[in-house]
C-alpha positions in Angstrom: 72.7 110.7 126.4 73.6 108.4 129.2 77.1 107.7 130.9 76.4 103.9 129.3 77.5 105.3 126.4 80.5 107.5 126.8 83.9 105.5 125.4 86.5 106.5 127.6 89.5 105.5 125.4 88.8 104.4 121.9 91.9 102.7 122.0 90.3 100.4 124.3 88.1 99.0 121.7 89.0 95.1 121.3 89.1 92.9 118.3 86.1 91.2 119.0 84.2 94.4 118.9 84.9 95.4 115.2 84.0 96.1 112.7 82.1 99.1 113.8 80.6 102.3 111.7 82.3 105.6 113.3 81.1 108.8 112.8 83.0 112.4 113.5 82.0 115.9 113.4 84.9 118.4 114.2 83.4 121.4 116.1 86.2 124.2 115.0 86.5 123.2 111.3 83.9 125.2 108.9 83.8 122.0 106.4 82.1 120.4 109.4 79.6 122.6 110.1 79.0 123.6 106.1 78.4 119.5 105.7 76.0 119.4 109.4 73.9 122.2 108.1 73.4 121.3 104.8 72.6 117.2 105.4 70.4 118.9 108.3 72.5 116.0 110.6 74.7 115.8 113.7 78.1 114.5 111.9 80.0 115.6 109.3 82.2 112.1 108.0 81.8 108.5 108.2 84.6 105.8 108.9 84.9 102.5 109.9 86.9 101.1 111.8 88.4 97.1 111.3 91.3 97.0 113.6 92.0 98.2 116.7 93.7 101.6 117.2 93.1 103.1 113.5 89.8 104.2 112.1 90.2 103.6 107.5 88.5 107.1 106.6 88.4 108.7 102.9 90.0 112.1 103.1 91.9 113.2 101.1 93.4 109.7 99.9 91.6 106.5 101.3 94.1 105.2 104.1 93.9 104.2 107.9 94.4 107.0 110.7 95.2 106.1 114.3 92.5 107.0 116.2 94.2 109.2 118.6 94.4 111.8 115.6 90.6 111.9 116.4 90.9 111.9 120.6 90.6 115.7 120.5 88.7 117.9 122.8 87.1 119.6 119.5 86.3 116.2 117.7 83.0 113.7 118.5 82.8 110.2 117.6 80.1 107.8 117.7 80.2 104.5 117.1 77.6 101.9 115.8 77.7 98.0 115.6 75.4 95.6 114.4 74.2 93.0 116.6 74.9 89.0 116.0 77.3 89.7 113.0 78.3 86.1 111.6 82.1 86.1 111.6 81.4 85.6 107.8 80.1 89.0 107.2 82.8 90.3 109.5 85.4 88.7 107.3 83.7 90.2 104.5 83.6 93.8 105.5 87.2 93.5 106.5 88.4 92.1 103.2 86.1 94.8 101.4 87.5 97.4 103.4 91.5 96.2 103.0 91.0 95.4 99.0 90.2 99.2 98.8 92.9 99.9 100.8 95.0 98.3 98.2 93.3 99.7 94.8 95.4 102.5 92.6 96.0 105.6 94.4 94.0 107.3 91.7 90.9 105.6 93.0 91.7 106.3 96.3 91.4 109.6 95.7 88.3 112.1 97.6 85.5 112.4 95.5 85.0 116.5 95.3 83.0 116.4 92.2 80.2 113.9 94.3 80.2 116.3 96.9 79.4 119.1 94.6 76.6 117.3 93.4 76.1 116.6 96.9 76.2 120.4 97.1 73.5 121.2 94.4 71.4 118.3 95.7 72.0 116.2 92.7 73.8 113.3 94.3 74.2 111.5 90.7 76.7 114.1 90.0 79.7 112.6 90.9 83.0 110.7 89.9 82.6 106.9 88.8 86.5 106.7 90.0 86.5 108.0 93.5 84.4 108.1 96.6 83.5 110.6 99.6 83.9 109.2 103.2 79.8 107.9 103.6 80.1 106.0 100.2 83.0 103.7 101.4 80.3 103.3 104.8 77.2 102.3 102.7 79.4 99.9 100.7 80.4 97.9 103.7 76.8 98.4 104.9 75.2 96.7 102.0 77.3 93.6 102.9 75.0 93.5 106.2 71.4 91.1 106.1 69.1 94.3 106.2 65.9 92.6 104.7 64.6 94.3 102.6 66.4 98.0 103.8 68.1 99.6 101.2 71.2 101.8 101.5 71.2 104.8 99.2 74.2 104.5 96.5 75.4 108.4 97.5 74.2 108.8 101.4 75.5 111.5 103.1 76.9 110.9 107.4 73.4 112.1 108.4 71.7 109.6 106.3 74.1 107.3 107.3 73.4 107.8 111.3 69.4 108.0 110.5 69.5 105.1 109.0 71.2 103.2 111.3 68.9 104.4 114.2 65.7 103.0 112.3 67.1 99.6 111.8 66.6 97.4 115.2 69.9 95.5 114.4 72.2 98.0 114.5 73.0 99.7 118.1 75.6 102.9 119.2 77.8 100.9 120.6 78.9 104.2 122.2 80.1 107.8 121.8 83.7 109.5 122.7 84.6 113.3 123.3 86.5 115.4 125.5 84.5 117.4 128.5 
């Protein structure tokens, strides 16, 4: 990894760079590691984040986090952006992103019967009602003009990140953690 890519201070990140895709992995929490070694993948959840100074993750409720609760010397981020996004598509992902925001608290809710189906390796098992953090991703991902690449309906953060590296448009637009 370059220096290039190193984000000294998310909170730096401007308006006119969002919406970006964020992934974290946090190195002391088992969940983290349980989730890297079983997707085979570098990162352990998926956020975006659509306004400056707060990420919109799924944890246990779906709700926006100021991103210093993830400026830790035990978490990494990276961050992805597509290139030339039409403010169209911008608007979009926001409005997707802040109408979920909105919906019933019940459907806010984490997803833990997906990610035992995640578990077993039978992704289909899982809650019509609720979401884990990389299905609220690939749903503002599908708003993006991929031709002809299709996001998976139950990805996991390391599908997520692999994805994004095969498709030309979309660049790390950088990575943050503590030395």
């Amino acid at each position: 990894m370059s220096n290039i890519d190193l984000i000294k201070n998310p909170l730096d990140i401007s308006k006119s760079d969002l919406p970006l895709f964020v992934f974290s992995d946090n190195l002391r929490s088992f969940v983290s590691l349980r989730i890297r070694t079983h997707t085979a993948g570098n990162y352990s959840h998926a956020m975006m984040m659509i306004e400056e100074g707060y990420f919109v993750s799924q944890d246990l409720t779906y709700h926006k986090v100021p991103v210093n609760r993830y400026m830790k010397p035990y978490i990494r981020l990276k961050f992805w952006q597509y290139q030339d996004l039409d403010d169209s598509i911008k608007t979009d992902i926001i409005n997707l992103v802040e109408c979920e925001l909105k919906s019933h608290w019940f459907r806010k809710l984490y997803d833990f019967t997906g990610i035992l189906g995640q578990a077993l390796k039978l992704p289909f098992i899982q809650s019509n009602m609720q979401d884990y953090c990389s299905e609220r991703v690939a749903r503002c991902a599908r708003l993006l003009p991929l031709h002809n690449i299709t996001i998976p309906k139950h990805p996991s953060p390391a599908c997520l990140n692999n994805l994004f590296m095969r498709i030309s448009l979309f660049k790390v637009f950088g990575r943050y953690y503590q030395d």
